[in-house]
C-alpha positions in Angstrom: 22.3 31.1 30.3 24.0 30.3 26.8 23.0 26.4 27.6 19.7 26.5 28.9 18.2 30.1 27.9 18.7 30.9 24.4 17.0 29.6 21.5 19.2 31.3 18.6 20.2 28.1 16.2 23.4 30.1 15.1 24.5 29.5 18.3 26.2 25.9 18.8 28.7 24.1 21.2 30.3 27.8 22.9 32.9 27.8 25.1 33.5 30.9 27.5 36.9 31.5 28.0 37.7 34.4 30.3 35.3 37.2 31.2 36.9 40.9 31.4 34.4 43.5 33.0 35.6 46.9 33.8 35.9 48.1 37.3 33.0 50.1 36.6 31.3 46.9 36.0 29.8 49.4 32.2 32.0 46.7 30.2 32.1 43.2 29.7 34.2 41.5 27.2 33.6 37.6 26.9 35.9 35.3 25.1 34.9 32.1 23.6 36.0 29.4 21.3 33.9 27.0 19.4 35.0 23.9 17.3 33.7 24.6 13.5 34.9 26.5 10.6 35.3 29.9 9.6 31.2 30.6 8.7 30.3 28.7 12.0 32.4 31.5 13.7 31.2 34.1 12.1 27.1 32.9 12.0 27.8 32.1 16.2 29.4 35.9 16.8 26.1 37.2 15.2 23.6 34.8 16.8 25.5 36.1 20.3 25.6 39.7 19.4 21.7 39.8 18.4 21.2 37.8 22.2 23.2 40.2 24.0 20.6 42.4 25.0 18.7 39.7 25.8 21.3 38.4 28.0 21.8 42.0 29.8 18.1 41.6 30.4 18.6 38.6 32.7 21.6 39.5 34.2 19.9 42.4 35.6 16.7 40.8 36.8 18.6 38.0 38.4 21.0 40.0 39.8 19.8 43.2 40.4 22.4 44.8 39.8 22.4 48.9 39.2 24.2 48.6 36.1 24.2 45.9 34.0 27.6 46.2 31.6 27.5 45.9 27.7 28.7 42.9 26.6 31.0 42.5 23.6 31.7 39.0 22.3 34.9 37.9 20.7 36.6 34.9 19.5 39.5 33.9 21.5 41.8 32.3 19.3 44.3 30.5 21.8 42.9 27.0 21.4 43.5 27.4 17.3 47.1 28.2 17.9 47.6 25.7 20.4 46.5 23.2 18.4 48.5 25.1 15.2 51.1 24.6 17.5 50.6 20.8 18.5 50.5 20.0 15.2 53.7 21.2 14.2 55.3 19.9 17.3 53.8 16.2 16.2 55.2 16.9 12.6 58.5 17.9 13.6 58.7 14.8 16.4 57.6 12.3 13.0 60.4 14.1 10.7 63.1 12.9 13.5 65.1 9.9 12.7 64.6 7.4 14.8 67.4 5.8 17.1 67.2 2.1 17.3 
């Protein structure tokens, strides 16, 4: 749905992560990542936010389900530490002296 169905152009290149939905299937959290900086983040969480009922919309008609859960977006972070992390690893590997 976030390829083919919406329109918003705040939205770019999103990644889903995990999904966590209660066992009451009322919640839904959804984690994702995106490549940009900190404005492309932040215009993306709004652009997803203003589809989400949108989104809830489809889920029910294609699913027919008898309650469809709120969904709350949020930014999962792990990939920016991993690469935090990668690069410090790299930086530490160049800093060793090298045995010949």
């Amino acid at each position: 749905m976030l390829i083919k169905g919406l329109k918003d152009p705040r939205i770019g290149f999103v990644t889903i992560t995990s999904v966590d939905v209660t066992s009451d299937l009322r919640q839904a959290r959804v984690y994702y990542t995106l490549m940009g900086s900190q404005d492309d983040r932040a215009e993306t969480h709004a652009g997803l936010d203003s589809c989400s009922s949108y989104i809830r919309q489809q889920l029910g008609r294609l699913l027919r389900l008898r309650f469809v859960p709120e969904i709350h977006f949020e930014y999962d972070a792990s990939f920016d530490y991993g690469q935090k992390i990668e690069k410090l690893l790299s930086d530490i590997k160049t800093d060793e002296p090298q045995d010949d």
